[in-house]
ZAVEXMAR-326175 format. One record per atom (N, C-alpha, C): x, y, z; chain; residue number from 1. Coordinates in Angstrom, 3 decimals. Layout:
# ZAVEXMAR-326175
+----------+----------+----------+--------+------+
:        u :        v :        w : drennu : gumi :
+----------+----------+----------+--------+------+
:        X :        Y :        Z :      A :  NUM :
...
+----------+----------+----------+--------+------+
This chain:
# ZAVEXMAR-326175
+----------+----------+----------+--------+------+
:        u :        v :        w : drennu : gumi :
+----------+----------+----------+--------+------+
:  -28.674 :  -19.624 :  -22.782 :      A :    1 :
:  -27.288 :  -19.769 :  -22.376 :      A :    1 :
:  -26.567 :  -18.452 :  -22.644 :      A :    1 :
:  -25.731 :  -18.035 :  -21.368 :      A :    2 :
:  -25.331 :  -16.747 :  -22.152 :      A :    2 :
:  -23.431 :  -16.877 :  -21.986 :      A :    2 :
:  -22.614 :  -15.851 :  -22.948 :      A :    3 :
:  -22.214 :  -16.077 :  -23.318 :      A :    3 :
:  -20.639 :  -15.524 :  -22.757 :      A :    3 :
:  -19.316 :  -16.601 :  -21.883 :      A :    4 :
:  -19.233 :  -15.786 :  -21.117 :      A :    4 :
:  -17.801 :  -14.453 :  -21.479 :      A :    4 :
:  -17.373 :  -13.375 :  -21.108 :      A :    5 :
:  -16.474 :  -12.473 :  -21.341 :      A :    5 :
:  -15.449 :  -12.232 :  -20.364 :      A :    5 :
:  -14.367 :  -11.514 :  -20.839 :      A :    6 :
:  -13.747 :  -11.352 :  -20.094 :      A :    6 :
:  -13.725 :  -10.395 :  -18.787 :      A :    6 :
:  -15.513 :   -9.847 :  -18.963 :      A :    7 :
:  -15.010 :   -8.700 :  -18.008 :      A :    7 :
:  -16.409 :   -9.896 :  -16.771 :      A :    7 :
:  -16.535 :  -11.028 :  -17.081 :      A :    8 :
:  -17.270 :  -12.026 :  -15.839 :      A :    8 :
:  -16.373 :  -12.773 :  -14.879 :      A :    8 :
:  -15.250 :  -12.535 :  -15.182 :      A :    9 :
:  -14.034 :  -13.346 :  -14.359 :      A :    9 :
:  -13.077 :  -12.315 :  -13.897 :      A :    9 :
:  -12.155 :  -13.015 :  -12.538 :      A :   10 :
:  -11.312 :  -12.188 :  -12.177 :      A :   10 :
:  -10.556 :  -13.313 :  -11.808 :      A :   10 :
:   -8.889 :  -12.853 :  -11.413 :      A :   11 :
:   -7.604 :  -13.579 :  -11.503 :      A :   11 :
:   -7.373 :  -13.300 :  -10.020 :      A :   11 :
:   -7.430 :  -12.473 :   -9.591 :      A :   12 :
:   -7.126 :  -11.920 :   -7.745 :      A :   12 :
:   -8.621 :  -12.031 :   -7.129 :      A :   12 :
:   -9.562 :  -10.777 :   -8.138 :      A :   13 :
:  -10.333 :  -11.017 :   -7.245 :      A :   13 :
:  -11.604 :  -11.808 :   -7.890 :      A :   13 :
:  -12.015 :  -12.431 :   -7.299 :      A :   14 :
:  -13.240 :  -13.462 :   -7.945 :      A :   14 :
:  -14.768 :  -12.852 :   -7.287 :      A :   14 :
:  -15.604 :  -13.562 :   -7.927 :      A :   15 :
:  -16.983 :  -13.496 :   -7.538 :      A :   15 :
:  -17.873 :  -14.280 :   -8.176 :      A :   15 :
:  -19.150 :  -14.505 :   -7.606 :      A :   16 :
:  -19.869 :  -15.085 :   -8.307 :      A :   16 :
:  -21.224 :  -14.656 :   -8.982 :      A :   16 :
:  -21.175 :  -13.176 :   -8.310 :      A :   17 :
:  -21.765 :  -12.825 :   -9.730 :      A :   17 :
:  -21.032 :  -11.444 :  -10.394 :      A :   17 :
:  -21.728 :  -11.158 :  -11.523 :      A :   18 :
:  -21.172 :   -9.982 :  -12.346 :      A :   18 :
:  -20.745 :   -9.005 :  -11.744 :      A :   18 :
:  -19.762 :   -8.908 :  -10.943 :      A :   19 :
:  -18.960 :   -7.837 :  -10.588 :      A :   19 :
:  -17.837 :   -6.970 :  -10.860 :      A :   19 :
:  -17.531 :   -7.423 :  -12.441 :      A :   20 :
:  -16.256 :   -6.478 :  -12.726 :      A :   20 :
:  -15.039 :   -7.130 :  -12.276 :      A :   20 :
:  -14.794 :   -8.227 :  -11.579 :      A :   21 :
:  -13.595 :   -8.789 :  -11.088 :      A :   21 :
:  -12.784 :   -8.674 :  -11.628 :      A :   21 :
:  -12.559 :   -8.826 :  -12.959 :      A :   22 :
:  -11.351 :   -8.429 :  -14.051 :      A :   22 :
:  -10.725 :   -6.889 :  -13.641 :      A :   22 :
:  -11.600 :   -5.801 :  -13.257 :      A :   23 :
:  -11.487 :   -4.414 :  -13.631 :      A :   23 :
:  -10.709 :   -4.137 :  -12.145 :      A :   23 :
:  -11.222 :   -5.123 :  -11.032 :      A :   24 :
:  -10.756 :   -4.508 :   -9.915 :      A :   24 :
:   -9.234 :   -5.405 :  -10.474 :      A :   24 :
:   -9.113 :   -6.917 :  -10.431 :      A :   25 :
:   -7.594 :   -7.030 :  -10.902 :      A :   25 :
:   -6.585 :   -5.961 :  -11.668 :      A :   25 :
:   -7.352 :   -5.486 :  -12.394 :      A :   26 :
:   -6.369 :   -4.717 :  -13.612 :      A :   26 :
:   -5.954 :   -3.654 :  -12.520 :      A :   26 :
:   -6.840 :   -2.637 :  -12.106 :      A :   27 :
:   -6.146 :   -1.445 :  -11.815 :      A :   27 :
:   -5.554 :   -1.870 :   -9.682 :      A :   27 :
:   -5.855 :   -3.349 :   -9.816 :      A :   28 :
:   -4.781 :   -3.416 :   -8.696 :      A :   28 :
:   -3.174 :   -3.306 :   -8.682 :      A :   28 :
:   -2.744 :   -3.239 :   -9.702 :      A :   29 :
:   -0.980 :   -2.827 :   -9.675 :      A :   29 :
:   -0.727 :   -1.235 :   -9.353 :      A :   29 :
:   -1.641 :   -0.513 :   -9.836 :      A :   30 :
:   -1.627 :    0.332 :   -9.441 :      A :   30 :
:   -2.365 :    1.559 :   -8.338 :      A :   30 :
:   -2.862 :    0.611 :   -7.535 :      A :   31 :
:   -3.011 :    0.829 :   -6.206 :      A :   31 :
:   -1.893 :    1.278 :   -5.547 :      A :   31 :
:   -1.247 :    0.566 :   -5.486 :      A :   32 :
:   -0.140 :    1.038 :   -4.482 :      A :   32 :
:    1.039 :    2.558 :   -4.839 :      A :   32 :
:    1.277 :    2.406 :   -5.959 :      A :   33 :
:    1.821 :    3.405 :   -6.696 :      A :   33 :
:    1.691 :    4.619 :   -6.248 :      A :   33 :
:    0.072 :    4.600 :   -6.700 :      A :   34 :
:   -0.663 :    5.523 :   -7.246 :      A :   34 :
:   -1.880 :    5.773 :   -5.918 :      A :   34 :
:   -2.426 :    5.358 :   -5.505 :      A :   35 :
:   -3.384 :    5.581 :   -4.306 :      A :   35 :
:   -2.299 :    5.533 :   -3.166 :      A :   35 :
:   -2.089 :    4.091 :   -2.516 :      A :   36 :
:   -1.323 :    3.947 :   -1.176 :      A :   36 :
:    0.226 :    5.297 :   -1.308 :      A :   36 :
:    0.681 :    5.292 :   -2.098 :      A :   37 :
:    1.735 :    6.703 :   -2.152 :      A :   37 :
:    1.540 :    7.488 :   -2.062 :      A :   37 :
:   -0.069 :    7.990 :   -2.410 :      A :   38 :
:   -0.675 :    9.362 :   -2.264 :      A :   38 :
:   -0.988 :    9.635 :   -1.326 :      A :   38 :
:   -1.980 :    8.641 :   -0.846 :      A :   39 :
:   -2.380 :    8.475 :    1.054 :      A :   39 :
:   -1.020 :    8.819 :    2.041 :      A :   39 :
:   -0.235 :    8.236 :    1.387 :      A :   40 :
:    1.482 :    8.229 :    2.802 :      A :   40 :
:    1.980 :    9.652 :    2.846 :      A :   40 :
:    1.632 :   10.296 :    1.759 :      A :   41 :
:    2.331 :   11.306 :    1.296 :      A :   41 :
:    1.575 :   12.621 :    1.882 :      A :   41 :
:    0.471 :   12.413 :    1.712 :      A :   42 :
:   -0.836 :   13.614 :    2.437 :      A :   42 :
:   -0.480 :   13.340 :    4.126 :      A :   42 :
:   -0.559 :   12.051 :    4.096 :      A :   43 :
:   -0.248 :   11.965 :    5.659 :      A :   43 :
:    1.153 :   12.108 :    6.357 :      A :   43 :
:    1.955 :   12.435 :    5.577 :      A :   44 :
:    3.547 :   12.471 :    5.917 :      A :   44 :
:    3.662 :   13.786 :    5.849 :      A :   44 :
:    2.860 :   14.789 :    5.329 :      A :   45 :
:    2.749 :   16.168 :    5.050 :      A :   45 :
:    1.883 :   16.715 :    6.154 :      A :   45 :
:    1.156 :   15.964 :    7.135 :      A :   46 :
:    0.210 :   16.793 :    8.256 :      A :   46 :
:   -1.418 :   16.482 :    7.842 :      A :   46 :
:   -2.098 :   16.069 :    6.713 :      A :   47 :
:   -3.285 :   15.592 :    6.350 :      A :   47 :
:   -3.906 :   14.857 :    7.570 :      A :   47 :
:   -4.417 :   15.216 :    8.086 :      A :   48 :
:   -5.362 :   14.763 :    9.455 :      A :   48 :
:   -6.927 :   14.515 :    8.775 :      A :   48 :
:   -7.700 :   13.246 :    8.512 :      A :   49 :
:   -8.422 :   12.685 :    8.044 :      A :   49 :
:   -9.630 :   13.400 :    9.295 :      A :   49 :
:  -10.811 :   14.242 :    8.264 :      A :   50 :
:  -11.595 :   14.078 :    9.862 :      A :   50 :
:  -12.944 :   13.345 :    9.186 :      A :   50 :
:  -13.124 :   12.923 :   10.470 :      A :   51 :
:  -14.921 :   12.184 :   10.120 :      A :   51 :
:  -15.967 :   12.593 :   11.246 :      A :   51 :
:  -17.017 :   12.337 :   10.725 :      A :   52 :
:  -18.147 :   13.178 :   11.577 :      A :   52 :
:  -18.791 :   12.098 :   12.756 :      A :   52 :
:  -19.795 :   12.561 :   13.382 :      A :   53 :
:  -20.284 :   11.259 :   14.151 :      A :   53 :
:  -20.426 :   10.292 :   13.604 :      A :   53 :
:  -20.731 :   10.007 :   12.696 :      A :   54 :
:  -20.977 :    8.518 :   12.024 :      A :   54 :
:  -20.161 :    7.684 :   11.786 :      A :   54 :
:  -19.004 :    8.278 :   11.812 :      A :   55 :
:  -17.716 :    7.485 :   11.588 :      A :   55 :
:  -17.438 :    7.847 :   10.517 :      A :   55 :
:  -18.300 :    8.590 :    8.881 :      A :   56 :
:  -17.530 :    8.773 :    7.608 :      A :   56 :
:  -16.495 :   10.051 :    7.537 :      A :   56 :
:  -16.178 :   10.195 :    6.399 :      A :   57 :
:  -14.714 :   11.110 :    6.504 :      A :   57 :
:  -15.698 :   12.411 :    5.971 :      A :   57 :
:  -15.789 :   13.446 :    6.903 :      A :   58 :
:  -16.011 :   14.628 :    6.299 :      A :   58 :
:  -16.119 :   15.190 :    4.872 :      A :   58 :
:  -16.811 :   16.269 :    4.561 :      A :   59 :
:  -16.709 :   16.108 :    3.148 :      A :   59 :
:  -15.786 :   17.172 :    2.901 :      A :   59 :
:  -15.203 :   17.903 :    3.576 :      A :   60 :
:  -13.863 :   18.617 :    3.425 :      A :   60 :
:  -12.694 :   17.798 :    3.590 :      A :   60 :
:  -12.616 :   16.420 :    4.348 :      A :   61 :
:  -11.711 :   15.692 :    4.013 :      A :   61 :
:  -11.309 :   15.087 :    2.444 :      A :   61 :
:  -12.752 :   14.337 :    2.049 :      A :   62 :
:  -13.223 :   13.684 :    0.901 :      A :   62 :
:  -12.689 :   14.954 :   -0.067 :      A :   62 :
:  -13.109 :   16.166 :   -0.359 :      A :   63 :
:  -12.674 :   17.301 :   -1.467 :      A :   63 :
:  -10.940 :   16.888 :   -1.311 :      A :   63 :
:  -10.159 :   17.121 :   -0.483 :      A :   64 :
:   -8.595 :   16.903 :   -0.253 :      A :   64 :
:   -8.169 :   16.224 :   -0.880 :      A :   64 :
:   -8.769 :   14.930 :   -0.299 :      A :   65 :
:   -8.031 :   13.452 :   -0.744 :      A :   65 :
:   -8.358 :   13.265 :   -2.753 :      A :   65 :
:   -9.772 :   13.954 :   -2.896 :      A :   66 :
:   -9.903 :   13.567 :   -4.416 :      A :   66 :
:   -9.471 :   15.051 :   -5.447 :      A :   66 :
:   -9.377 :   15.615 :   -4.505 :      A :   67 :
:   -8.727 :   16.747 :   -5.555 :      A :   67 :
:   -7.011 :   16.354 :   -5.368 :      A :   67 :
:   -6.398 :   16.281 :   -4.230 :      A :   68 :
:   -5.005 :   16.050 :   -4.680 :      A :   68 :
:   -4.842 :   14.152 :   -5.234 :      A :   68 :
:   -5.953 :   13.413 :   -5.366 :      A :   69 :
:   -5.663 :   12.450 :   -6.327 :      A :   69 :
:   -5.708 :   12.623 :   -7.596 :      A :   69 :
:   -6.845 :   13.186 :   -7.868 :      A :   70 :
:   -7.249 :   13.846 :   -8.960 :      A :   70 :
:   -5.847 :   14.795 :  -10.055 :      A :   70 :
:   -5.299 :   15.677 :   -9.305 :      A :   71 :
:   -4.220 :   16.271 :   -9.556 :      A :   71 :
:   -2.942 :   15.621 :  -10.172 :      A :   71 :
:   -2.697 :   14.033 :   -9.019 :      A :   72 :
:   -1.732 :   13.283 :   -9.139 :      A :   72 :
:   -1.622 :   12.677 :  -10.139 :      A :   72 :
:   -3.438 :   11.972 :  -10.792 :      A :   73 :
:   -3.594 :   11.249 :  -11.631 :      A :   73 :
:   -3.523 :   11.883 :  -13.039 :      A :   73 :
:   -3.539 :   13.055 :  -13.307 :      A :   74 :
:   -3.495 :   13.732 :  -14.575 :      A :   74 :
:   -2.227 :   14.071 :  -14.733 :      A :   74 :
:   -1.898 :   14.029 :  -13.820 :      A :   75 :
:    0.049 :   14.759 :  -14.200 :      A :   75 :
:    1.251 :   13.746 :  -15.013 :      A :   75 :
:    0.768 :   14.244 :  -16.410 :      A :   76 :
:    1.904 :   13.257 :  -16.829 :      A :   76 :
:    2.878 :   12.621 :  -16.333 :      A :   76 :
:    3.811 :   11.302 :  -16.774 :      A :   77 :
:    5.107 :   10.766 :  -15.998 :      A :   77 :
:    5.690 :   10.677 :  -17.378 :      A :   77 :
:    7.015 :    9.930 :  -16.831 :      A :   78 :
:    7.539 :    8.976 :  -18.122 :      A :   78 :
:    7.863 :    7.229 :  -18.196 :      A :   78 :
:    7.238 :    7.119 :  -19.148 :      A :   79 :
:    7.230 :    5.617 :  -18.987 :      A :   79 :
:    7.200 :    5.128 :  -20.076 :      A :   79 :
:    7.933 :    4.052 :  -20.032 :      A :   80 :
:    9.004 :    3.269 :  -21.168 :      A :   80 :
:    8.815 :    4.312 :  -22.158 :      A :   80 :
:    9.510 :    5.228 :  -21.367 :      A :   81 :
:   10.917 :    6.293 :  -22.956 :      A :   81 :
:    9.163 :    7.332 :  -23.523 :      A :   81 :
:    8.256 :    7.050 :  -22.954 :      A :   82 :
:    6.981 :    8.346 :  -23.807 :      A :   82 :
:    6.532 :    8.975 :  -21.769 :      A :   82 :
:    5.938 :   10.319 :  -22.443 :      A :   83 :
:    5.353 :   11.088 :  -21.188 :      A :   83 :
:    3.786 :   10.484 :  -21.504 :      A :   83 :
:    3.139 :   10.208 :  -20.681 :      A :   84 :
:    2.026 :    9.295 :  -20.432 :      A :   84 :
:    0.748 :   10.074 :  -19.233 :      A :   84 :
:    0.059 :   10.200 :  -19.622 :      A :   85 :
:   -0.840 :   10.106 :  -17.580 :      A :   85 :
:   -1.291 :    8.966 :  -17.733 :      A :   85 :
:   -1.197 :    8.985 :  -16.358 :      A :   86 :
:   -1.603 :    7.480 :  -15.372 :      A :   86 :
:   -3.014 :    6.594 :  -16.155 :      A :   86 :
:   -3.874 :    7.471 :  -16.420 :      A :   87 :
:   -4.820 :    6.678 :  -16.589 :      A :   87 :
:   -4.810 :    6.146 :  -18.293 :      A :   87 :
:   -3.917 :    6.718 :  -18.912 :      A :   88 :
:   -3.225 :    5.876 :  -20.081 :      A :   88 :
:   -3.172 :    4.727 :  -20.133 :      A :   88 :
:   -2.108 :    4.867 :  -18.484 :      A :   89 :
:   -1.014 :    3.988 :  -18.419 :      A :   89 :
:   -2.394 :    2.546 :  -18.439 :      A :   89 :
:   -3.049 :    3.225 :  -17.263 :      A :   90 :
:   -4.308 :    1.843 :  -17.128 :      A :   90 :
:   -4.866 :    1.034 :  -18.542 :      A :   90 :
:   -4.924 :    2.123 :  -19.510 :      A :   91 :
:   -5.676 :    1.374 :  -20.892 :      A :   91 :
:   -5.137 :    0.738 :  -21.790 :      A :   91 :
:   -3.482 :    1.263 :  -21.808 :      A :   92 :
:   -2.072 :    0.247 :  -22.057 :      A :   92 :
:   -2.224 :   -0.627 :  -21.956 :      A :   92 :
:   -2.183 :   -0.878 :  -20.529 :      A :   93 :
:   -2.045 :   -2.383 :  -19.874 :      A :   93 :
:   -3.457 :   -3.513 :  -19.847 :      A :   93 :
:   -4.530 :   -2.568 :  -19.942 :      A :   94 :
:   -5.639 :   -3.464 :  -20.246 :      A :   94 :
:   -5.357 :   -4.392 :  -21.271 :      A :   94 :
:   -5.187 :   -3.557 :  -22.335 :      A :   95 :
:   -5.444 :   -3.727 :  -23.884 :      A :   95 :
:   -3.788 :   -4.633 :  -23.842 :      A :   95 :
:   -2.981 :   -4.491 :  -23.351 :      A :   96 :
:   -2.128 :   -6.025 :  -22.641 :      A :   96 :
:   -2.822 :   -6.892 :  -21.974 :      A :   96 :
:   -3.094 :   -6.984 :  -21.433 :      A :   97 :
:   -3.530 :   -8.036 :  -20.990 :      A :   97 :
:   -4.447 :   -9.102 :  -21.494 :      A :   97 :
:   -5.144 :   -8.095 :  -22.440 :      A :   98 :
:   -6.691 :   -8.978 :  -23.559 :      A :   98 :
:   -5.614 :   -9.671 :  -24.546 :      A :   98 :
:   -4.684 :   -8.998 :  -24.588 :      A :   99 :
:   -3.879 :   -9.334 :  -25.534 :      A :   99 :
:   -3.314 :  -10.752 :  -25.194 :      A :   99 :
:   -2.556 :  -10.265 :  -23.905 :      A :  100 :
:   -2.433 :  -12.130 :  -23.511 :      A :  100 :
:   -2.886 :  -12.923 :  -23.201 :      A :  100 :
:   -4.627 :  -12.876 :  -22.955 :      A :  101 :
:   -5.264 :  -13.835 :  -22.644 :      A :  101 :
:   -5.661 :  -14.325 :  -23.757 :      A :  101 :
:   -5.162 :  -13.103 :  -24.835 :      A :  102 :
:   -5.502 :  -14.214 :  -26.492 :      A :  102 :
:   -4.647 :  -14.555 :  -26.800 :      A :  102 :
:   -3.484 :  -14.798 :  -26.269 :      A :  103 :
:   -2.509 :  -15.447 :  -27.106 :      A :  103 :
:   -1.618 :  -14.768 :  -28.098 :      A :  103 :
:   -2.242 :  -13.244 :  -28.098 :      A :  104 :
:   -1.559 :  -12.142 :  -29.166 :      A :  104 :
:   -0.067 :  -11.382 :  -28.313 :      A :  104 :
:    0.391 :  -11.329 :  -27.293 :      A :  105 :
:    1.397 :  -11.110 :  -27.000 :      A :  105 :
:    1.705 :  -11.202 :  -25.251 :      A :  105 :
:    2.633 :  -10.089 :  -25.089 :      A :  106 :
:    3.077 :  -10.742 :  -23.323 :      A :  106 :
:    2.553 :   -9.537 :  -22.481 :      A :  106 :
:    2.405 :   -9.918 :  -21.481 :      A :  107 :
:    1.921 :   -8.910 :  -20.550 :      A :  107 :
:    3.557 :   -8.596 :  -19.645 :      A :  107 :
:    3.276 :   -7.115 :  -18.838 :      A :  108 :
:    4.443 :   -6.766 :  -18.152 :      A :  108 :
:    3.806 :   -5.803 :  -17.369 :      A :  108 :
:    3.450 :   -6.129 :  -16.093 :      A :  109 :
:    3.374 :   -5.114 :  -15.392 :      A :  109 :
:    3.836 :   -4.374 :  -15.077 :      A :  109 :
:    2.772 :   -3.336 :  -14.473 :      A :  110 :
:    3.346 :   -1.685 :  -14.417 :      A :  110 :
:    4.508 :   -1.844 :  -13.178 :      A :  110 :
:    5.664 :   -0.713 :  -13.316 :      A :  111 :
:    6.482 :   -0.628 :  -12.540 :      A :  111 :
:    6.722 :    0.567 :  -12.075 :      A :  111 :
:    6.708 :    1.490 :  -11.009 :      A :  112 :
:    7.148 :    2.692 :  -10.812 :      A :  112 :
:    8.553 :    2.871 :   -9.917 :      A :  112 :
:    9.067 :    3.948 :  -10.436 :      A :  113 :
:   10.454 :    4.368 :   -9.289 :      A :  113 :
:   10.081 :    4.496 :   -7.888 :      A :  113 :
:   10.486 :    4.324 :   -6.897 :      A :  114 :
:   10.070 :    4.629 :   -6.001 :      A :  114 :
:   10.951 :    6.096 :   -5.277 :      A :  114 :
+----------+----------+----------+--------+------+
Protein backbone atom coordinates (compact mmCIF):
# COMPACT_ATOMS: atom_id res chain seq x y z
CA UNK A 1 0.00 0.00 0.00
CA UNK A 2 1.60 3.16 -0.70
CA UNK A 3 1.32 6.14 0.90
CA UNK A 4 -0.53 9.04 -0.52
CA UNK A 5 1.15 13.02 -0.71
CA UNK A 6 0.47 16.02 -1.56
CA UNK A 7 2.36 16.29 -4.62
CA UNK A 8 -0.29 12.88 -6.09
CA UNK A 9 -3.29 15.20 -6.27
CA UNK A 10 -4.31 18.28 -8.00
CA UNK A 11 -7.24 20.93 -7.31
CA UNK A 12 -7.53 22.37 -11.17
CA UNK A 13 -5.66 20.01 -12.67
CA UNK A 14 -6.21 16.26 -11.94
CA UNK A 15 -4.85 12.97 -13.19
CA UNK A 16 -4.67 9.63 -12.66
CA UNK A 17 -1.47 8.94 -12.51
CA UNK A 18 1.64 10.63 -10.87
CA UNK A 19 1.81 13.70 -12.64
CA UNK A 20 2.65 16.58 -10.47
CA UNK A 21 -0.99 17.94 -10.61
CA UNK A 22 -0.46 19.89 -7.48
CA UNK A 23 2.74 21.69 -9.16
CA UNK A 24 0.91 22.53 -12.38
CA UNK A 25 -2.08 24.06 -9.93
CA UNK A 26 0.37 26.05 -7.88
CA UNK A 27 2.28 27.90 -10.51
CA UNK A 28 -1.12 28.38 -12.43
CA UNK A 29 -1.82 31.94 -10.82
CA UNK A 30 0.95 32.87 -12.19
CA UNK A 31 0.68 32.09 -15.64
CA UNK A 32 -1.01 34.83 -16.62
CA UNK A 33 1.00 37.53 -14.87
CA UNK A 34 3.98 36.30 -15.62
CA UNK A 35 4.01 34.12 -18.98
CA UNK A 36 0.59 35.37 -20.85
CA UNK A 37 1.98 39.29 -20.11
CA UNK A 38 5.21 38.42 -21.41
CA UNK A 39 3.89 36.71 -24.58
CA UNK A 40 1.42 40.10 -25.20
CA UNK A 41 4.19 42.20 -24.59
CA UNK A 42 6.95 40.58 -27.11
CA UNK A 43 4.10 40.52 -29.42
CA UNK A 44 2.85 44.12 -28.92
CA UNK A 45 6.56 45.10 -29.48
CA UNK A 46 6.88 43.36 -33.22
CA UNK A 47 8.07 39.60 -31.91
CA UNK A 48 7.04 37.58 -34.99
CA UNK A 49 7.13 33.82 -33.76
CA UNK A 50 8.88 31.80 -36.62
CA UNK A 51 8.59 28.00 -37.04
CA UNK A 52 10.17 25.72 -39.46
CA UNK A 53 8.47 23.10 -41.72
CA UNK A 54 7.33 21.07 -39.06
CA UNK A 55 5.30 23.42 -37.57
CA UNK A 56 7.83 23.94 -34.27
CA UNK A 57 9.03 27.44 -33.33
CA UNK A 58 12.54 27.94 -34.56
CA UNK A 59 15.27 27.82 -32.30
CA UNK A 60 16.06 31.53 -32.67
CA UNK A 61 12.54 32.08 -31.78
CA UNK A 62 12.71 29.61 -28.64
CA UNK A 63 16.39 31.64 -27.48
CA UNK A 64 13.91 35.12 -27.51
CA UNK A 65 11.02 33.96 -25.84
CA UNK A 66 13.32 32.13 -22.94
CA UNK A 67 15.89 34.59 -22.62
CA UNK A 68 13.45 37.60 -22.33
CA UNK A 69 11.39 35.22 -19.83
CA UNK A 70 14.22 34.31 -18.22
CA UNK A 71 15.20 38.08 -17.73
CA UNK A 72 11.55 38.89 -16.58
CA UNK A 73 11.61 36.13 -14.09
CA UNK A 74 14.76 37.20 -12.14
CA UNK A 75 14.00 40.83 -11.98
CA UNK A 76 13.02 41.59 -8.65
CA UNK A 77 9.33 43.29 -7.87
CA UNK A 78 7.67 44.45 -4.78
CA UNK A 79 5.37 42.54 -3.00
CA UNK A 80 3.55 42.86 0.17
CA UNK A 81 5.95 45.85 1.31
CA UNK A 82 9.60 43.29 0.51
CA UNK A 83 11.51 43.32 -3.14
CA UNK A 84 11.11 39.60 -4.06
CA UNK A 85 11.85 37.64 -7.61
CA UNK A 86 9.14 35.87 -8.99
CA UNK A 87 10.28 32.59 -8.38
CA UNK A 88 10.32 33.39 -4.54
CA UNK A 89 7.21 34.55 -4.95
CA UNK A 90 6.29 30.73 -6.23
CA UNK A 91 7.93 29.06 -2.95
CA UNK A 92 5.97 31.63 -0.67
CA UNK A 93 2.95 30.56 -1.84
CA UNK A 94 3.68 26.86 -2.00
CA UNK A 95 4.80 26.68 1.47
CA UNK A 96 1.06 28.59 1.83
CA UNK A 97 -0.66 26.52 0.62
CA UNK A 98 0.86 23.13 2.53
CA UNK A 99 0.18 25.31 5.12
CA UNK A 100 -3.51 25.40 4.49
CA UNK A 101 -4.09 22.16 3.56
CA UNK A 102 -2.80 21.52 7.16
CA UNK A 103 -4.81 23.54 8.82
CA UNK A 104 -1.68 25.80 9.90
CA UNK A 105 -2.89 29.02 8.28
CA UNK A 106 -4.71 30.91 5.18
CA UNK A 107 -3.80 30.93 1.78
CA UNK A 108 -4.01 34.31 -0.51
CA UNK A 109 -3.28 34.33 -3.82
CA UNK A 110 -0.82 35.98 -5.81
CA UNK A 111 -1.97 39.36 -7.13
CA UNK A 112 -0.18 41.61 -9.60
CA UNK A 113 -0.76 45.41 -10.75
CA UNK A 114 -1.66 45.41 -13.95
Amino acid sequence: MSCLSLKDFGIIHGSKRDQGSLVFDIIEEFRAPFADRFIFAMIGRGFKPESGDNGMLKNSSKYKLIHGFMKKWTKPLKWRSKIVKPSQIVSIQAAAFRNMIESKGKYHPYKMRW
